[in-house]
N, C-alpha and C positions, 0 to 999 in steps of 0.2 A: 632423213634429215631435211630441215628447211632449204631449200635454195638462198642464197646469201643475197641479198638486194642492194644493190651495184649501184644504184641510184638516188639511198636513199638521203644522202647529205644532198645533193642536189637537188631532189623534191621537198624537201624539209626547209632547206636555204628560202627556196621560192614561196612555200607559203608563209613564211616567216618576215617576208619580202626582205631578205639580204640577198639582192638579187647580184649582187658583183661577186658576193662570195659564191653563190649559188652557181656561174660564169666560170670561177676560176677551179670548182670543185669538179667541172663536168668531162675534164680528159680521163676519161676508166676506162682501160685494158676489159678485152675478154666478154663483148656486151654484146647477145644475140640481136638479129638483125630487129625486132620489136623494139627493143631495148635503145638500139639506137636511134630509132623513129621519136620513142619517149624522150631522150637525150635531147637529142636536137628541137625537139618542142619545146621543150623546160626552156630550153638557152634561149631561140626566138622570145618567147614568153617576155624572161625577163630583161632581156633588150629593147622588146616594147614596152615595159614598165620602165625603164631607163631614159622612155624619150626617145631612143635610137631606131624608127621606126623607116625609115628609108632605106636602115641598112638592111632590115629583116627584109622590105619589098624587093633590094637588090638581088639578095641570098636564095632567096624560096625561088626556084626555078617551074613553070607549068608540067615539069615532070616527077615530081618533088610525088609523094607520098599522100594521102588526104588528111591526117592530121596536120602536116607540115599548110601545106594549102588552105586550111582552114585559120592557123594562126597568120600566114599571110593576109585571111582577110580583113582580121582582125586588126593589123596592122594598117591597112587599107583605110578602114573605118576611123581609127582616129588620126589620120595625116591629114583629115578638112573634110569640108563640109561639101567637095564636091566629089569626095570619095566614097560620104556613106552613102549613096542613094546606090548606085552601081554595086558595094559591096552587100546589100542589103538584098539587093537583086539577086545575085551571084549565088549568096547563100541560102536563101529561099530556094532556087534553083535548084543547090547539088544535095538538100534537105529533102526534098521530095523527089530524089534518084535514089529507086531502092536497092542500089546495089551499094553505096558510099551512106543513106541518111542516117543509119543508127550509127555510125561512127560517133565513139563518145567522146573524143577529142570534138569532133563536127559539134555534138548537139552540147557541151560545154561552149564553145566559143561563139553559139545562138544563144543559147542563154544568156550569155555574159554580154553581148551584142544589145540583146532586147530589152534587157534590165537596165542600159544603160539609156534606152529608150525610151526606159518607164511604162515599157509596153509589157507588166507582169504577166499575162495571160499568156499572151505569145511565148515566153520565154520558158515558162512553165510545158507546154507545149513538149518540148522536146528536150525538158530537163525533169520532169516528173518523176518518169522512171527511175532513176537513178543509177545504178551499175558500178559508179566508183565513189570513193568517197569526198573527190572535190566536185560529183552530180550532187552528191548530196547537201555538203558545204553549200553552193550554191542556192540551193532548193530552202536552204534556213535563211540565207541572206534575202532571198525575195521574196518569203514567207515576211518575214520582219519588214520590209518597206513598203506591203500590203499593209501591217499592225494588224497580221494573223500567228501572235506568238502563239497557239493552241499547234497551230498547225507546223510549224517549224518547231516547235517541241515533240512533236510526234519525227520531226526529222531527225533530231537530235538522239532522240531513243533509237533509233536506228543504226546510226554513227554508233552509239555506244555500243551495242549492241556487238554490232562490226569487229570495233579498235578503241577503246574508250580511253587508252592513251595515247591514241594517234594523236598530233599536231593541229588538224584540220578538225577533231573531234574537242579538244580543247579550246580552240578557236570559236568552233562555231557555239561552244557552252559560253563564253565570254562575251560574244555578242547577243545570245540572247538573254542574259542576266542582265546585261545592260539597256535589252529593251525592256525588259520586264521591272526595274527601275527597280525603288528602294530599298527592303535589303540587301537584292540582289546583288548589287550593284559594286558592296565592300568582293563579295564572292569572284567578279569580276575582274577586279583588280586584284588578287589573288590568284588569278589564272596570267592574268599578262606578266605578273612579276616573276614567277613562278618560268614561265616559258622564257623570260628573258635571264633567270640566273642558269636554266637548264641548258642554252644552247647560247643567243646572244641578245644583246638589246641591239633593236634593229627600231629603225623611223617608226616603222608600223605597232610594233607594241610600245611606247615610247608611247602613241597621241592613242593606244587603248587606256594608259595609265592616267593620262590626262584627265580623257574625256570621263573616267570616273572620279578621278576628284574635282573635276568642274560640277557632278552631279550630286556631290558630296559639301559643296560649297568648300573647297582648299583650293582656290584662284592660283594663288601664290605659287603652291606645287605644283599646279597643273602648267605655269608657265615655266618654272622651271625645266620642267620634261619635254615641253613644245621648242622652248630654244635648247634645249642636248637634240631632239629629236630636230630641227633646224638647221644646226652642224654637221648635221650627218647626209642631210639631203636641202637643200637651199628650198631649192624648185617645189618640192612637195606639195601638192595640193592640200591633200587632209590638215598636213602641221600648220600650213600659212590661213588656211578655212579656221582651224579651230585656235588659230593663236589672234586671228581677229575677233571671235567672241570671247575669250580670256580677257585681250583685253580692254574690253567694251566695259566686265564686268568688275574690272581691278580699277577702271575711270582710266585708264593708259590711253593714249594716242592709238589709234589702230591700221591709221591710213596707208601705212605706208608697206605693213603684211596683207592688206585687202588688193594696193596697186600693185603688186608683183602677182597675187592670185591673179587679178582682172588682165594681166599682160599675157603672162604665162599658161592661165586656163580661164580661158572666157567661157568657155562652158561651163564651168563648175556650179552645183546648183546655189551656192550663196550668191556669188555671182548676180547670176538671173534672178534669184531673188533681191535683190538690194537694186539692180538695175529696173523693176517691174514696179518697186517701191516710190524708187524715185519721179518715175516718168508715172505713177498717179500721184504723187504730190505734185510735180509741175503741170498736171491737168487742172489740178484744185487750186493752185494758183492763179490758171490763166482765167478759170470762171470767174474769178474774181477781181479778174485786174477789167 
């Protein structure tokens, strides 16, 4: 008989990103001592996805486990911009100690670190291999932001291969039908609905349903799911990024979802882009004044 998996509403929660239910699903009885290393990473996780990133740097003690420590670092990395240089260090560091580097919690949260860096090669590095299926998940999302859907499709056969109705297998077929654009794209949105009558509509499938009828030209619906998707998470980068191009393209006002992104996540790449925009338009200006 199978082993009964203790965790799996709470790994499921997370990649679904219902990270509060995910949080309140995680007191299970009876969880060998792995199990509870896995636990306690899930819950960090989505604490840092919450924004709650000070409390996770409080929690994770220097005697903490190496996965534990590694999403500490991750925690590290996004509380400012004088944290990533030192966590970047750190994890480079305990990367190339061969007795902690193939940790796959470690080379997920370098992954996830250097992707974020835009540094695809590096990230790829010590997410290639794969070994679990959010190495592989990972492996399609940085396939696709290179715009090597060949290659992240060969990822994806893998996944299937694996669990082809696993969550993270689903997922990552939705993003790349959505990179792979037209008719893909209705198939897409068929996978987000589909996962959100299955378990729940959560922010995250909420602006996957958008972003395909943005690509489908239905503005209208797309803003409707961006403001349900809005109520549910204010803050959200994704919902407030893509409910500024909704509605750019509805002629709506947009300034005032672009100023809570540009408060709340200055990094964000719309962000930087619309900031890089402007400061060469005020260049082309001054040649001219």
């Amino acid at each position: 008989m199978a082993t009964p998996d203790h965790l799996f509403n709470l790994r499921n929660n997370f990649y679904l990103g219902a990270y509060q239910a995910a949080i309140n699903s995680s007191d299970v009885a009876n969880l060998s001592p792995d199990d509870v290393v896995e636990r306690d990473s899930l819950v960090h996780r989505c604490y840092i996805a919450l924004g709650q990133l000070q409390f996770v740097i409080s929690e994770i003690d220097q005697n903490a486990p190496t996965p534990l420590q590694a999403v500490k670092l991750l925690a590290l990395y996004f509380s400012g911009a004088s944290q990533k240089e030192s966590a970047i260090s750190s994890l480079k560091e305990w990367l190339a100690d061969p007795a902690i580097g193939n940790n796959p919690t470690l080379r997920l949260i370098a992954g996830t670190i250097f992707l974020h860096e835009q540094d695809f090669n590096e990230a790829l590095k010590y997410t290639n291999a794969g070994g679990t299926m959010e190495l592989h998940a990972l492996n399609v999302q940085i396939f696709i932001k290179m715009h090597r859907s060949d290659y992240a499709e060969r990822q994806l056969r893998v996944m299937q291969q694996l669990d082809e109705d696993h969550t993270l297998t689903q997922l990552a077929n939705a993003w790349l039908d959505l990179a792979v654009g037209g008719s893909k794209i209705q198939e897409a949105h068929l996978i987000f609905q589909d996962l959100s009558e299955r378990y729940q509509s959560t922010s995250l499938l909420l602006n996957g349903k958008a972003v395909c009828c943005m690509h489908m030209g239905n503005f209208d619906e797309a803003e409707t799911l961006l403001v349900e998707a809005l109520n549910k998470d204010a803050r959200d980068p994704e919902t407030l990024a893509n409910l500024v191009v909704c509605c750019l393209h509805l002629g709506k006002p947009s300034s005032k979802s672009f100023s809570q992104l540009k408060l709340a996540h200055p990094d964000h790449v719309l962000v930087k882009r619309v900031t890089t925009a402007e400061e060469s338009f005020d260049r082309a200006l001054q040649s001219f004044s």
